[in-house]
C-alpha positions as a Markdown table, in Angstrom:
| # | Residue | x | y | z |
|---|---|---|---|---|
| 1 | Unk | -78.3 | 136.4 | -76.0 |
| 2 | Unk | -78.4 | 135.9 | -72.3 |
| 3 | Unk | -75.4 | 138.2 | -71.9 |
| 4 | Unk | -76.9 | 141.1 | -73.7 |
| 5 | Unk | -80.3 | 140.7 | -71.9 |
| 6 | Unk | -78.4 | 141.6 | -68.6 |
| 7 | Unk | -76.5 | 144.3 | -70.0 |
| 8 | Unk | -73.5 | 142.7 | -70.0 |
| 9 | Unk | -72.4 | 144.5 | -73.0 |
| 10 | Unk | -68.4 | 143.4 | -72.6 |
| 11 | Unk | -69.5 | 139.8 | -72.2 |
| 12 | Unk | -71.9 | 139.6 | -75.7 |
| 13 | Unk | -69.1 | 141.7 | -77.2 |
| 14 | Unk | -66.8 | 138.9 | -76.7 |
| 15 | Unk | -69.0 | 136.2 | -77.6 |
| 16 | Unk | -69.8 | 137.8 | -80.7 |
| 17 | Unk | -65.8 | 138.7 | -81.9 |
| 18 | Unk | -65.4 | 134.8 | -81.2 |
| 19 | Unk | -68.5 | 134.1 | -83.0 |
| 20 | Unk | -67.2 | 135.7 | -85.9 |
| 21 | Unk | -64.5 | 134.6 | -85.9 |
| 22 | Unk | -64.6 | 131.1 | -85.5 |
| 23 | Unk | -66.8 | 131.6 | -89.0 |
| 24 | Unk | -64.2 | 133.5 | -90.8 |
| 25 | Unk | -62.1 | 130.6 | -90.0 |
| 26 | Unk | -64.4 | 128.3 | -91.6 |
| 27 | Unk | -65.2 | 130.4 | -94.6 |
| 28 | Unk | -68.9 | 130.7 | -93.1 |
| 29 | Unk | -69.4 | 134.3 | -94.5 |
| 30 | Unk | -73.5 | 134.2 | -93.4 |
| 31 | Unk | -72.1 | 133.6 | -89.9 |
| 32 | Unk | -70.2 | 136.5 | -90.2 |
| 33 | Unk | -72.4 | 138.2 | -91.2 |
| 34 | Unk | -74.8 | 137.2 | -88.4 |
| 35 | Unk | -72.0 | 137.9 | -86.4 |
| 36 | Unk | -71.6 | 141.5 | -87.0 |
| 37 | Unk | -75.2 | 142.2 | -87.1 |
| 38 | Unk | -75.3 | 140.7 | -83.3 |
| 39 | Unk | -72.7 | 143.2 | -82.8 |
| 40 | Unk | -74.7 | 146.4 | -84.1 |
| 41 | Unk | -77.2 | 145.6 | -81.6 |
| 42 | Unk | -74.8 | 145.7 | -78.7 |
| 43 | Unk | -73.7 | 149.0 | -79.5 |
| 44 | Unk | -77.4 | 149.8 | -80.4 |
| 45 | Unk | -78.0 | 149.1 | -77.0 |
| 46 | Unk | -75.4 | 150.9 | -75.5 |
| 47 | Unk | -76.6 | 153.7 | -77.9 |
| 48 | Unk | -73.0 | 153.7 | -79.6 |
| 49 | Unk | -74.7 | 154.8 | -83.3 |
| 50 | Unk | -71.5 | 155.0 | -85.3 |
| 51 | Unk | -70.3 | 151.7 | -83.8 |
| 52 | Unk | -73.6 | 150.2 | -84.3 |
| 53 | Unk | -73.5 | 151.7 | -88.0 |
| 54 | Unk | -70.5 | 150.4 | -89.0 |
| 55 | Unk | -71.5 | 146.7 | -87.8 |
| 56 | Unk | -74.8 | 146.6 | -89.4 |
| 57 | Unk | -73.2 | 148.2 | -92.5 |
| 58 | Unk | -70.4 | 145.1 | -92.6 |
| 59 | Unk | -73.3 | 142.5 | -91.9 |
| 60 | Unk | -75.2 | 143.9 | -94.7 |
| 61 | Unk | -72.3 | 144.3 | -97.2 |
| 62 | Unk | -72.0 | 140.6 | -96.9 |
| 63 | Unk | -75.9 | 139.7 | -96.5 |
| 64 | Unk | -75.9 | 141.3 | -100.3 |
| 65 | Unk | -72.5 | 139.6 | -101.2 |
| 66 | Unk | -74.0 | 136.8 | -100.7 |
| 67 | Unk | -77.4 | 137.1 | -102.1 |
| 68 | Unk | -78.9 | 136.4 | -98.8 |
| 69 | Unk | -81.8 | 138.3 | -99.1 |
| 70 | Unk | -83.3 | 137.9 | -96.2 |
| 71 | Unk | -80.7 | 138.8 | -94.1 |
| 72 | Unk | -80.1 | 142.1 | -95.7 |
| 73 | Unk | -83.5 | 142.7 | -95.2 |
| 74 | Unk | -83.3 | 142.1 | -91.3 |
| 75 | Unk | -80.2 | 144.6 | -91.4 |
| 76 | Unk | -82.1 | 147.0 | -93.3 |
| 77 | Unk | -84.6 | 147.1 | -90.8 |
| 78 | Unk | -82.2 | 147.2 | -88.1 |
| 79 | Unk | -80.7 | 150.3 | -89.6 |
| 80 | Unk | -83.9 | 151.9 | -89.7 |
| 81 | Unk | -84.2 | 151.7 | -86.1 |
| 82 | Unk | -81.0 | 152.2 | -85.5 |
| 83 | Unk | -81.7 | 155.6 | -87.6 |
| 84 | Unk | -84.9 | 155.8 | -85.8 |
| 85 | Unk | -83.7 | 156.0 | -82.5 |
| 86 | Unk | -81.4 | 159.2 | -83.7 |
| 87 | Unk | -84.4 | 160.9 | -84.8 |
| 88 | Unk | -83.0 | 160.4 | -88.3 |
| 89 | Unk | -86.9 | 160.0 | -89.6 |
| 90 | Unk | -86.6 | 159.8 | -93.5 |
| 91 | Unk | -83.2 | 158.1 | -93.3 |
| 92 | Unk | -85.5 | 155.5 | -91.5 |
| 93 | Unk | -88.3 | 155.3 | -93.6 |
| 94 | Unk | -86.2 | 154.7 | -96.3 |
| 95 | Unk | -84.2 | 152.1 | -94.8 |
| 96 | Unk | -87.7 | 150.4 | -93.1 |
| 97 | Unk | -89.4 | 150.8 | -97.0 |
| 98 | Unk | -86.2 | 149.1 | -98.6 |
| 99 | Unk | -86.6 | 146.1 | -96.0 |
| 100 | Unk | -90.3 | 145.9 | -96.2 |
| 101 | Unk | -90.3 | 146.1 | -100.3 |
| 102 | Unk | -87.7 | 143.0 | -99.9 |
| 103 | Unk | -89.6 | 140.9 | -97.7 |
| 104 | Unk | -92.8 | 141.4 | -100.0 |
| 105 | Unk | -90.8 | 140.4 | -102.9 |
| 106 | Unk | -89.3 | 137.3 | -100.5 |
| 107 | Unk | -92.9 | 136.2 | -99.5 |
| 108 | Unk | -94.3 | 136.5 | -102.7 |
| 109 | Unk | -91.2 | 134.1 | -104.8 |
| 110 | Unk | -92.1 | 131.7 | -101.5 |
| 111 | Unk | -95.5 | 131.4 | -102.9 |
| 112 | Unk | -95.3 | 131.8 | -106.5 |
| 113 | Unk | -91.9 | 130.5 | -107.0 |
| 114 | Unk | -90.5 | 131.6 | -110.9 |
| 115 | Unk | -90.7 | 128.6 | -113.3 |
């Protein structure tokens, strides 16, 4: 997001509320979702952990409500950095394991898909 990229974090703030909530209007949970996880990075970036937490936690609440896979898996990782970046190190490995361990299982279904 262009607005991020130059730091300005009240601008991709906004743009992300709206986001998300022009999705909650339509029922689009995985844009929610997509929405909030846009959100931890802003306050990743402006190195707000709890804020960022809370966001990522949300996204990947609904990511796994969902059964979106994938996109609990790109949370997951995001966590791991997010824990990373605290100097939380096992927190993060075991966040970064759970995402990688879900992406293995993803890329292996896409090429053996169950019968």
């Amino acid at each position: 997001m262009i607005a991020q990229d130059r730091a300005d974090y009240p601008g991709a703030n906004a743009i992300f509320e709206q986001t998300g909530a022009a999705f909650s209007g339509r029922r689009n949970l995985v844009g929610v979702a997509s929405a909030l996880s846009c959100l931890g990075d802003v306050a990743a970036a402006q190195k707000d952990h709890v804020l960022a937490r809370t966001h990522y936690q949300q996204s990947l609440g609904l990511f796994r409500q969902l059964n979106d896979r994938a996109g609990a898996a790109r949370v997951l990782a995001d966590l791991g950095k997010l824990m990373r970046d605290g100097s939380d190190y096992e927190a993060a490995r075991v966040l970064y394991l759970e995402s990688l361990q879900d992406r293995w299982r993803l890329a292996a279904e896409a090429v053996s898909p169950a019968r």
